[in-house]
C-alpha positions in Angstrom: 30.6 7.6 -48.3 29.4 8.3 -45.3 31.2 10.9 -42.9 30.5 12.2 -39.6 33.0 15.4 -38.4 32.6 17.7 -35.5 35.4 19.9 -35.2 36.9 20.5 -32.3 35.7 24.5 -31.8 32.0 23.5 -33.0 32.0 20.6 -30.6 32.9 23.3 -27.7 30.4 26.0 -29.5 27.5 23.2 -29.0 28.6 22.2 -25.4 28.5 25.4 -24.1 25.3 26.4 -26.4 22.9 23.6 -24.5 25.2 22.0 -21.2 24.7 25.7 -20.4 21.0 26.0 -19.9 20.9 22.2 -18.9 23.1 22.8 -16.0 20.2 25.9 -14.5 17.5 23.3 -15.2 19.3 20.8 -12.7 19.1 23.1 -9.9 15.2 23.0 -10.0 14.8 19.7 -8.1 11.6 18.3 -7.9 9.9 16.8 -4.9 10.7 13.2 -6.1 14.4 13.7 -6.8 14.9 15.3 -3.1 13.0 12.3 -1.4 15.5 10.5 -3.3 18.1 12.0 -1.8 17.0 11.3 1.6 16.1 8.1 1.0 19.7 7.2 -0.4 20.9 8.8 2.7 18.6 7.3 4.9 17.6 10.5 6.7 13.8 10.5 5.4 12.2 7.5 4.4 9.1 6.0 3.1 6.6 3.0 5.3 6.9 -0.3 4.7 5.2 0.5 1.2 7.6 3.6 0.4 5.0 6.0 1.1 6.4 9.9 2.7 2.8 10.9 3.4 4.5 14.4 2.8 1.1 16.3 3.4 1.0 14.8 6.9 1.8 17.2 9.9 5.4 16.2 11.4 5.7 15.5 15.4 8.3 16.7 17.8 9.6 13.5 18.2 9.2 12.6 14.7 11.4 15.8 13.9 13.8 14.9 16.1 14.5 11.2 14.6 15.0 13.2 11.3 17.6 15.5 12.9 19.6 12.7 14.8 19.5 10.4 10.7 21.1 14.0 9.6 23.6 14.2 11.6 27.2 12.6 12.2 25.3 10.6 15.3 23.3 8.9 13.8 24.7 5.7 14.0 25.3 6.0 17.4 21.6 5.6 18.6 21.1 2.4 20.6 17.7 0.2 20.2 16.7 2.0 23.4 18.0 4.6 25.5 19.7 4.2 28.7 17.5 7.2 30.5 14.4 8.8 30.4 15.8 11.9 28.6 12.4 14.2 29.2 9.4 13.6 32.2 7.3 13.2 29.4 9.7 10.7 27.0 10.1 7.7 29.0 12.8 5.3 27.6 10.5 2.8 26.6 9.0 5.6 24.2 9.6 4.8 20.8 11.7 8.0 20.1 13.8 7.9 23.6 16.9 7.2 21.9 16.7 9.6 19.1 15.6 12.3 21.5 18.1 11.2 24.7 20.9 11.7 21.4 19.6 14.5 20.4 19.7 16.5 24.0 23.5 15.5 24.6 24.6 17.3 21.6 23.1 20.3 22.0 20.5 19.2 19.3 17.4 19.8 20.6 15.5 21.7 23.8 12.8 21.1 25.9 9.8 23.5 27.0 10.4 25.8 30.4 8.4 23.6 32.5 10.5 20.9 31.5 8.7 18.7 29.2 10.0 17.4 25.7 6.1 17.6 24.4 7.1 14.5 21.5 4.2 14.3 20.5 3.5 17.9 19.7 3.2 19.6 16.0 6.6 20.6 15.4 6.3 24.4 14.3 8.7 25.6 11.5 11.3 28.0 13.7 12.0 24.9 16.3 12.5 22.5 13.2 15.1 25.7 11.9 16.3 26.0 15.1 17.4 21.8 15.4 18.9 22.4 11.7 21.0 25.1 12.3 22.5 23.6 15.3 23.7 20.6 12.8 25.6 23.8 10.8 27.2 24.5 14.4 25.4 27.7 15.6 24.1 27.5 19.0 21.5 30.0 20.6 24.6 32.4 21.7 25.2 33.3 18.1 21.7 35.0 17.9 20.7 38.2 19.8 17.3 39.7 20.3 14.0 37.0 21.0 14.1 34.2 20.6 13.5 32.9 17.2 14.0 36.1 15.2 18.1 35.6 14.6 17.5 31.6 13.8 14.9 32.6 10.9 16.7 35.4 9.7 19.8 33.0 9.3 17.0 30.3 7.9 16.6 32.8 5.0 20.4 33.8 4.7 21.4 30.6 4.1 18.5 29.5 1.7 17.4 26.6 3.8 13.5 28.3 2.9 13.2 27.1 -0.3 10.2 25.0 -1.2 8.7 25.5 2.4 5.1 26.9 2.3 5.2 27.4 6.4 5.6 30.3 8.3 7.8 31.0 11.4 5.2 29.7 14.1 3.4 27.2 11.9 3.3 23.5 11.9 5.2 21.9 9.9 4.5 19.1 7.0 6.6 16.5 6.2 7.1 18.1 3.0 8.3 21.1 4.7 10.8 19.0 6.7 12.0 17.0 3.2 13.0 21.0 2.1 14.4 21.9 4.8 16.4 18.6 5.2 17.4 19.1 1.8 18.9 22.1 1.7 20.6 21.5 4.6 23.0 19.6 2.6 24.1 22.2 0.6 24.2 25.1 2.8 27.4 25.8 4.4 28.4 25.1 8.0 29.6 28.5 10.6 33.2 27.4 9.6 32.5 27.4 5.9 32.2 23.9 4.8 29.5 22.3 3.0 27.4 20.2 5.0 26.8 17.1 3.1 30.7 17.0 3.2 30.7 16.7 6.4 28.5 13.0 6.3 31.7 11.7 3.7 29.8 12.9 0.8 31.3 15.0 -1.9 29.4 17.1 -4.9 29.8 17.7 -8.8 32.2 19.7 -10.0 29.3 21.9 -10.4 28.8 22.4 -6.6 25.3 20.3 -6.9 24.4 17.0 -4.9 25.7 13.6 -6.8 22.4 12.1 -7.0 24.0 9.3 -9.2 27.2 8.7 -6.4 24.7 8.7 -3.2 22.1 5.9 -5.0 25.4 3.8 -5.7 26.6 3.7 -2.4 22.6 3.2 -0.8 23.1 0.2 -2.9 23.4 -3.4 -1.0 24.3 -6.7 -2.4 24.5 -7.9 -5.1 22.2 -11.1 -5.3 21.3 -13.6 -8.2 18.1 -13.9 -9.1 17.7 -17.5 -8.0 16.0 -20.3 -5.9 14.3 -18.2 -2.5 16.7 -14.5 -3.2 13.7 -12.8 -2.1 13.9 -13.4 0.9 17.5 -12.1 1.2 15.8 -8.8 0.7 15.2 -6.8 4.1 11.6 -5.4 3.0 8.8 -6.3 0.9 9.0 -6.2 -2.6 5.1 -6.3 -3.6 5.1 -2.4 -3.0 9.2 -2.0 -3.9 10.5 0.3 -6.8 11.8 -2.3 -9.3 14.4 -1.0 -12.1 15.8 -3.6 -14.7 18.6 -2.7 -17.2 17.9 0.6 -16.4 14.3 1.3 -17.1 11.6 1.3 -14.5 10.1 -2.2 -14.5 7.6 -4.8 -12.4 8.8 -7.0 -9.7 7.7 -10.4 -12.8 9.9 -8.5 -15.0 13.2 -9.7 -13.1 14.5 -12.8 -14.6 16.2 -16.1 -13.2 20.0 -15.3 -13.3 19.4 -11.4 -13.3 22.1 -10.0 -10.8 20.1 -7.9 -8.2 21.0 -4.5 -5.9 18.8 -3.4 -3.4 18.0 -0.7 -1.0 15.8 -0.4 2.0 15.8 3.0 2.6 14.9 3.8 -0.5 12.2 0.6 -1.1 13.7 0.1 -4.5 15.6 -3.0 -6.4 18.0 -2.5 -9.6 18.1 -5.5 -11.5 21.0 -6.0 -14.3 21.0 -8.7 -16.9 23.8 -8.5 -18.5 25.4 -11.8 -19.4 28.6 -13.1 -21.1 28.8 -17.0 -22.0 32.0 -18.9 -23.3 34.9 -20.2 -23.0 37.1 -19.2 -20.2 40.9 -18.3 -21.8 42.5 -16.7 -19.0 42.3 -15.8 -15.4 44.6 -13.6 -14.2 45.7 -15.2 -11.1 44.7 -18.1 -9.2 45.4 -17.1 -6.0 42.9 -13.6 -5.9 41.9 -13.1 -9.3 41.0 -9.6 -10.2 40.0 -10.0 -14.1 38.6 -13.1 -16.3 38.9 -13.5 -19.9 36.1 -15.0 -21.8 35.3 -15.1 -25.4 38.0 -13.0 -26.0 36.6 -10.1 -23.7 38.4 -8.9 -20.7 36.1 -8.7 -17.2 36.9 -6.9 -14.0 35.6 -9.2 -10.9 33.6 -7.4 -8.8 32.3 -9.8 -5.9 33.9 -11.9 -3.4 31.7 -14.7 -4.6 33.0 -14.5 -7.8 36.7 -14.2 -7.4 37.0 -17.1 -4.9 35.1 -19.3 -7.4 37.0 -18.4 -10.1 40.4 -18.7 -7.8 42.2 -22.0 -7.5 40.1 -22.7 -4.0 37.0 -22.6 -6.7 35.5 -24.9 -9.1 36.5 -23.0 -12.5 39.4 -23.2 -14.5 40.8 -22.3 -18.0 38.9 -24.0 -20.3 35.7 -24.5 -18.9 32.6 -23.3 -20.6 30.7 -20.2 -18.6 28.1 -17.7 -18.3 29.4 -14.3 -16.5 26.7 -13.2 -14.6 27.2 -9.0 -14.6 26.3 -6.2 -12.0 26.2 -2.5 -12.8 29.4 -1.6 -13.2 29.7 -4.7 -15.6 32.2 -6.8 -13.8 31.3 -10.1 -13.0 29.3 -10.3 -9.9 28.7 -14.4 -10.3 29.8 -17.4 -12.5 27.7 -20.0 -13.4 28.4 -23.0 -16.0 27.1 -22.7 -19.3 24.1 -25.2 -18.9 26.0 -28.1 -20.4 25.7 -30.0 -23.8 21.9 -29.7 -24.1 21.4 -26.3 -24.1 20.7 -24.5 -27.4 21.1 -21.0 -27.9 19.0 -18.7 -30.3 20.4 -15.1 -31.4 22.1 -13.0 -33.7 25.5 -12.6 -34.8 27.2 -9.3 -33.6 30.8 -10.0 -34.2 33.6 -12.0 -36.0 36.9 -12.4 -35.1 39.6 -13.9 -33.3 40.5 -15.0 -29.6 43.1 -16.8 -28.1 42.4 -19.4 -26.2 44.6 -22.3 -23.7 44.3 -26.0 -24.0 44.6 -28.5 -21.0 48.3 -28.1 -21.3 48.7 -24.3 -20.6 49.4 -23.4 -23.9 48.2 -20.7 -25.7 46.5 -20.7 -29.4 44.2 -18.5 -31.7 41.2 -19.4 -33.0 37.9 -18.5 -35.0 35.4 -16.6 -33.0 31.6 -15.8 -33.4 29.9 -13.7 -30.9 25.6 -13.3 -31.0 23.5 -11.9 -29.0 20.6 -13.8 -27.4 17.0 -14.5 -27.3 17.9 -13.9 -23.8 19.6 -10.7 -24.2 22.9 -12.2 -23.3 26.0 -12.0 -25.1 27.7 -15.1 -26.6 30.8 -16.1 -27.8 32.4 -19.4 -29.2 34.9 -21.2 -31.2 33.9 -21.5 -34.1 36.2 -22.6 -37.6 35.9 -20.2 -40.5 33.7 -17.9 -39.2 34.3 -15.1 -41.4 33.9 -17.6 -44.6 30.3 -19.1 -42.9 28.6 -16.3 -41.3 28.2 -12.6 -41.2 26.9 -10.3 -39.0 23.3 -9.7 -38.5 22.6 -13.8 -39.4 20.4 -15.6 -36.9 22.3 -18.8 -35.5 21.6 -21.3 -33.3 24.3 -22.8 -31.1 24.1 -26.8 -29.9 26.1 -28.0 -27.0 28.1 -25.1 -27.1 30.2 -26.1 -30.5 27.7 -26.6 -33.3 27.3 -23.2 -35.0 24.6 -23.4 -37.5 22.1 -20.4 -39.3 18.7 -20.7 -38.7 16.0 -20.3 -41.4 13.6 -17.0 -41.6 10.3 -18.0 -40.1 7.8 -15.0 -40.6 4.9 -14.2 -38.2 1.9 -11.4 -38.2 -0.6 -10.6 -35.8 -1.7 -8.6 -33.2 -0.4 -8.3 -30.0 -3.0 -8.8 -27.4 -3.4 -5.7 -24.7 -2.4 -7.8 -22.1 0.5 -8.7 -24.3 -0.2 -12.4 -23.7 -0.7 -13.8 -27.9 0.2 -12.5 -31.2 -3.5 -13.4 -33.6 -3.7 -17.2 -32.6 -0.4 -17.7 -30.9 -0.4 -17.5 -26.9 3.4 -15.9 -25.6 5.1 -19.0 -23.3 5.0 -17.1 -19.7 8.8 -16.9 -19.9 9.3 -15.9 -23.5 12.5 -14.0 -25.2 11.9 -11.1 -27.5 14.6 -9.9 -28.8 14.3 -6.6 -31.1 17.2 -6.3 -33.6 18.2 -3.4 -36.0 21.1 -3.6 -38.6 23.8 -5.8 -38.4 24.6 -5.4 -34.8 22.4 -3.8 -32.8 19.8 -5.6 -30.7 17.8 -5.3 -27.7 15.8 -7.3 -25.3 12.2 -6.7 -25.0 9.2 -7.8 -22.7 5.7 -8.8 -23.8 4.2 -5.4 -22.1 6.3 -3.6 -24.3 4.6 -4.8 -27.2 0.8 -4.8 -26.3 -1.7 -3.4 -29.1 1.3 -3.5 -32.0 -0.1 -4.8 -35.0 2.7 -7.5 -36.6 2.9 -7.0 -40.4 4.8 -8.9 -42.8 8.2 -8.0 -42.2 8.6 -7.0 -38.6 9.3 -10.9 -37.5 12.6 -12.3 -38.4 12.3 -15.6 -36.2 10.2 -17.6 -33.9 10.1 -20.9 -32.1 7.0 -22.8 -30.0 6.9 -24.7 -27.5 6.0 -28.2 -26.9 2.6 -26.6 -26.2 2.3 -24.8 -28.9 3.1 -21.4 -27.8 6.0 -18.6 -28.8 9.3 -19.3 -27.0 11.3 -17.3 -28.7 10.9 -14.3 -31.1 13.2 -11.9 -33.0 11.7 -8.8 -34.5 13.0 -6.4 -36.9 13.2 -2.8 -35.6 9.6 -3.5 -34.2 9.6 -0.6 -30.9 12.0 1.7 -32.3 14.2 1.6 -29.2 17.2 1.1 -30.5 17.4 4.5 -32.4 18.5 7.9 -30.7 16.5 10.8 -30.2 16.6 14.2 -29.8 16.8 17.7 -31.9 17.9 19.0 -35.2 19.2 22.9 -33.5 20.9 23.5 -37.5 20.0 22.1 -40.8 21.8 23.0 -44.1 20.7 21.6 -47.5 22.4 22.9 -50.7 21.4 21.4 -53.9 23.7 22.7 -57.1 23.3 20.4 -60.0 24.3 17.6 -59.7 26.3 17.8 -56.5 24.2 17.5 -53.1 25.7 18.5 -49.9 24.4 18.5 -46.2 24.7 19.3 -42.3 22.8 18.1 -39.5 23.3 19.5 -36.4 21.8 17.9 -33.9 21.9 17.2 -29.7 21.2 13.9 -28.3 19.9 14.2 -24.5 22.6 17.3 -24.3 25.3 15.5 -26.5 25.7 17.5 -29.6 26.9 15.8 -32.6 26.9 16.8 -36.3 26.6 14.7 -39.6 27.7 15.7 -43.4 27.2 14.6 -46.6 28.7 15.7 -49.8 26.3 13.0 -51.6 23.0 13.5 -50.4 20.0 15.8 -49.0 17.4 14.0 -46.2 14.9 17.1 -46.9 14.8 18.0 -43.1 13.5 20.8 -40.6 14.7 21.4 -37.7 13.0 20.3 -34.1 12.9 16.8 -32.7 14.0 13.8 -35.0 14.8 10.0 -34.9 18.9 9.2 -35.4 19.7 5.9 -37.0 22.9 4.4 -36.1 25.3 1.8 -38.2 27.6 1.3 -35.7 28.8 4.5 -34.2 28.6 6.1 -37.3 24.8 8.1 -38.4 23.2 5.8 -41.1 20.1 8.4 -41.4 17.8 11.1 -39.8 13.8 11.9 -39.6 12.0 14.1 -38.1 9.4 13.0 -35.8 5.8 13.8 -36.0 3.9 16.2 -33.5 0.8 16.7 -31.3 -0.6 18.9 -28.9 -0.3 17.4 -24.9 -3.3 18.5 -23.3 -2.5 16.0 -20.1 0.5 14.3 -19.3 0.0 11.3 -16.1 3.3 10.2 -16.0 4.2 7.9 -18.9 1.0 8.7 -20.1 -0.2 11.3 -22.2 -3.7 12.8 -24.0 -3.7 14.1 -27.9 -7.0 15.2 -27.4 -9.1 12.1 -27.2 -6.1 10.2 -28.1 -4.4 8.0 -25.4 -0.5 8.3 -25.9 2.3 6.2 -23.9 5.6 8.2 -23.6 9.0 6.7 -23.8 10.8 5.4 -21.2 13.6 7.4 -22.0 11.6 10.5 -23.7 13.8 13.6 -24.4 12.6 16.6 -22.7 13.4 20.1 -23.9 12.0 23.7 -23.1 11.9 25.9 -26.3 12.9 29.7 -25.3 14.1 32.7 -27.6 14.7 29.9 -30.4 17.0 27.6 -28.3 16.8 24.2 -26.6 17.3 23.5 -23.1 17.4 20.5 -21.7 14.7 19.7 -19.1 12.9 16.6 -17.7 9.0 15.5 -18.0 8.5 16.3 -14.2 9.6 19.9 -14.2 7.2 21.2 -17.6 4.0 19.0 -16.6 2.5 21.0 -13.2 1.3 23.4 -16.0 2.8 26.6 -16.7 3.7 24.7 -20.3 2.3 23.7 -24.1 3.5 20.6 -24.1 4.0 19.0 -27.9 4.8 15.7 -27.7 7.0 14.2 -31.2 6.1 10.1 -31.9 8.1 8.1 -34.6 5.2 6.2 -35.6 1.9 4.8 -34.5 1.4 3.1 -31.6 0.1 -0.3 -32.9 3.5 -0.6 -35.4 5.7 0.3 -31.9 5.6 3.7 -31.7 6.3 6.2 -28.4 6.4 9.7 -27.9 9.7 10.1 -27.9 10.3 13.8 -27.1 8.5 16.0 -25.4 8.9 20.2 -26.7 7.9 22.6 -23.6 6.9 26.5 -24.3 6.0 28.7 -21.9 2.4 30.0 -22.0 
């Protein structure tokens, strides 16, 4: 029998033996995670393609705009300015308003002759000099030249970190991304932290919440439907695209995919999640808050959606849905089901019971199934004896939303074309669902791109369906990319084999999560270092060890072996190895050099494999 325990005092020994370490890497933020940052705050941001141009010189004026976005003021510039706030910066100027905002609070100063000079290099003490006066320190708090006090504070207060200038240099805009930056943690003359002062609060670890200020840079939501596009305020053929999650293409977002956006930071977040059944309960009529279907509970997190699931809407108990869901997973929109002629393909994932109401109000129970898919959303219907028909893990097919039947194996092999476009003969339908499965319950979907180059053997297909043309519709794999396992490193491994009675340990963390497994019953013959962990459920079905090669370049997701090409993971593990310890890292911060880099696959690349994690040692 299989047993996983992690006592309470090892659970703590592990936390505080690899959150330790991870928390010290945090605080070495990389270029791209502070542009972030200014982006979500709209203080810097990119062109109309997203681009800083961080090794271009800054401008006065250009400085200035930057200061004014920083501040508490900065939604009080007009679309023009009401004077001429300098000789030289007429209010037609593009910068008037910025600058004219700047002068009346004390922000900024002109030259002695009078002039603004906007379109001047911006040399690094000025910048420091318009920064510190957004911590409250004016030009009476420093004695001595000019200049001399401000930097010596500059350097006091740590706002120097990551800026190559000097005190009378020009300045770049990567110079003014640093400084901006750690502006927002330094503290202000009276002691508070800036970014607190803008509404903003930090971890409990005194660091910026990166996660909280991309959430609230988010706008919308929209669905992914008819002209949405061009609900979007900037333009998406250069825009950062994230689905589910993972960094994507703009083709990748689907119709019915619930959309967030940001212009600031250039980048959309697609979700989609979905839930289709029966609707058994709202939870008022008059401003519903929650919505009940196929015997899940939802939260309602749109407008949209509560009024049309509210008695002024068109949905009521009974009707047959599909939950659209954002990225909280409430229900940002409801759409019907797609009526009697819709048949969906997946697998079964549950069994059970829900209650339900008829036409009268009243309540009853009945047989549930609930499948995942083709599409990757989740399914649930009525459906009598369930548990005496099906089990989990059998592929179904559903018919006008009633007619529950299993569908028969239908193997495939081939190879996957580079372009990901036809498996040996077969061309892929331009909106085909792949749906990756593993166990009983466990699926995941996939895109075409995701499987270019992997070589189909027998075995690896469960399912398919073609077209009227001919061409794959629909395919379920089994375990085909390996994405549905865990990975991460084995930091303990004990094996004891007396006679006849085998017993094991695995110690092992999971991106920082440290979990342990043990068997009185068996030995898996392991070392530590990076492995694969196989899940049943939320119980460990089984471990490996991944295989390793020497990096000699890493270019983002890729990587070179040598002369082999090698695409890493979307969501590789990264780990320096010091004095015989793990600390958790990230792929940006060990590949400027500095770092062997080993990187650990679970198979080849043409059956689905990825590097998966990525071991970084000091030279």
């Amino acid at each position: 029998m299989k047993k996983r325990i992690v006592s309470a005092l090892l659970a703590a020994a592990l936390v505080l033996g690899l959150a330790a370490p991870a928390l010290a890497a945090q605080a070495q933020v990389t270029v791209d995670e502070a542009a972030q940052v200014l982006s979500a705050l709209d203080i810097m941001t990119g062109d109309e393609n997203g681009d800083l141009h961080l090794d271009r010189p800054v401008t006065r004026a250009e400085f200035t705009k930057l200061t004014v976005a920083a501040s508490a003021y900065a939604d009080s510039v007009g679309p023009a300015a009401s004077i001429s706030p300098y000789p030289d910066v007429p209010r037609t100027n593009w910068a008037a308003p910025y600058i004219q905002v700047a002068q009346e609070k004390g922000m900024v100063r002109g030259y002695l002759d009078g002039t603004f000079r906007p379109d001047s290099q911006i040399q690094l003490v000025e910048g420091v000099s318009m920064v510190l006066s957004l911590l409250g320190y004016t030009n009476g708090d420093f004695s001595g030249a000019w200049g001399s006090g401000q930097m010596a504070k500059y350097q006091a207060l740590n706002l120097d970190r990551g800026i190559t200038a000097g005190k009378n240099d020009p300045m770049t805009r990567q110079d003014a991304l640093w400084l901006f930056y750690n502006l927002l943690t330094a503290p202000t003359k009276s002691g508070q932290i800036y970014l607190t002062t803008l509404g903003h609060s930090l971890t409990a670890s005194g660091e910026i919440d990166r996660v909280a200020l991309v959430n609230s840079a988010m706008e919308g939501p929209l669905v992914a439907e008819g002209d949405w596009q061009a609900s979007v305020p900037f333009s998406l053929t250069t825009a950062t695209v994230y689905r589910d999650g993972k960094a994507a293409q703009l083709a990748d977002i689907q119709t019915l995919d619930v959309v967030y956006y940001s212009k600031p930071m250039h980048t959309l977040w697609a979700w989609s999640n979905k839930a289709t059944g029966t609707i058994q309960q709202i939870n008022t009529t008059a401003n519903p808050t929650s919505v009940t279907v196929g015997g899940k509970t939802y939260a309602i997190e749109t407008a949209a959606a509560a009024y049309d699931l509210s008695d002024l809407g068109s949905f009521r108990v009974g009707d047959s849905v599909t939950l659209l869901l954002g990225r909280s997973g409430g229900v940002a929109a409801v759409r019907t089901s797609g009526g009697s002629s819709t048949t969906v393909y997946g697998v079964v994932t549950a069994i059970g019971t829900a209650s339900y109401q008829d036409e009268n109000g009243h309540s009853y129970t009945a047989d549930t199934i609930t499948l995942t898919a083709t599409d990757g959303g989740t399914y649930s219907y009525r459906c009598d004896n369930a548990d005496k028909t099906f089990d989990p893990g059998d592929l179904v097919q559903v018919t006008g939303g009633t007619q529950v039947s299993k569908l028969a194996s239908a193997s495939l092999t081939g190879k996957v074309s580079a372009g990901g476009t036809a498996i040996g003969s077969y061309s892929l339908a331009s909106n085909v669902e792949i749906l990756d499965t593993y166990g009983d319950t466990q699926t995941l979907r996939v895109y075409p791109s995701r499987l270019a180059g992997v070589n189909l053997t027998s075995g690896m297909v469960r399912w398919y369906s073609t077209n009227a043309q001919g061409e794959i519709d629909r395919l379920i794999l089994n375990d085909v990319t390996g994405d549905l396992h865990q990975y991460g490193v084995l930091t303990d491994v004990t094996e004891q084999a007396m006679g006849m009675v085998l017993m094991s340990s695995y110690v092992y963390d999971i991106a920082g999560v440290p979990g342990v497994y043990t068997s009185q019953k068996s030995i898996w013959n392991l070392e530590k270092g990076p492995c694969q962990v196989r899940m049943d459920g939320k119980e460990v079905e089984r471990i490996y060890n991944l295989t390793g090669t020497a990096l000699t370049a890493v270019d983002g997701k890729t990587a070179m072996a040598g002369t082999q090409t090698w695409t890493i993971s979307d969501s590789v593990e990264v780990y320096e190895y010091r004095d015989k310890n793990y600390y958790l890292s990230e792929l940006s911060r060990v590949s400027g050099g500095g770092y062997d880099l080993t990187g650990w696959y679970d198979k080849a690349q043409d059956q689905g494999g990825r590097i998966r994690v990525v071991i970084a040692e000091a030279k």
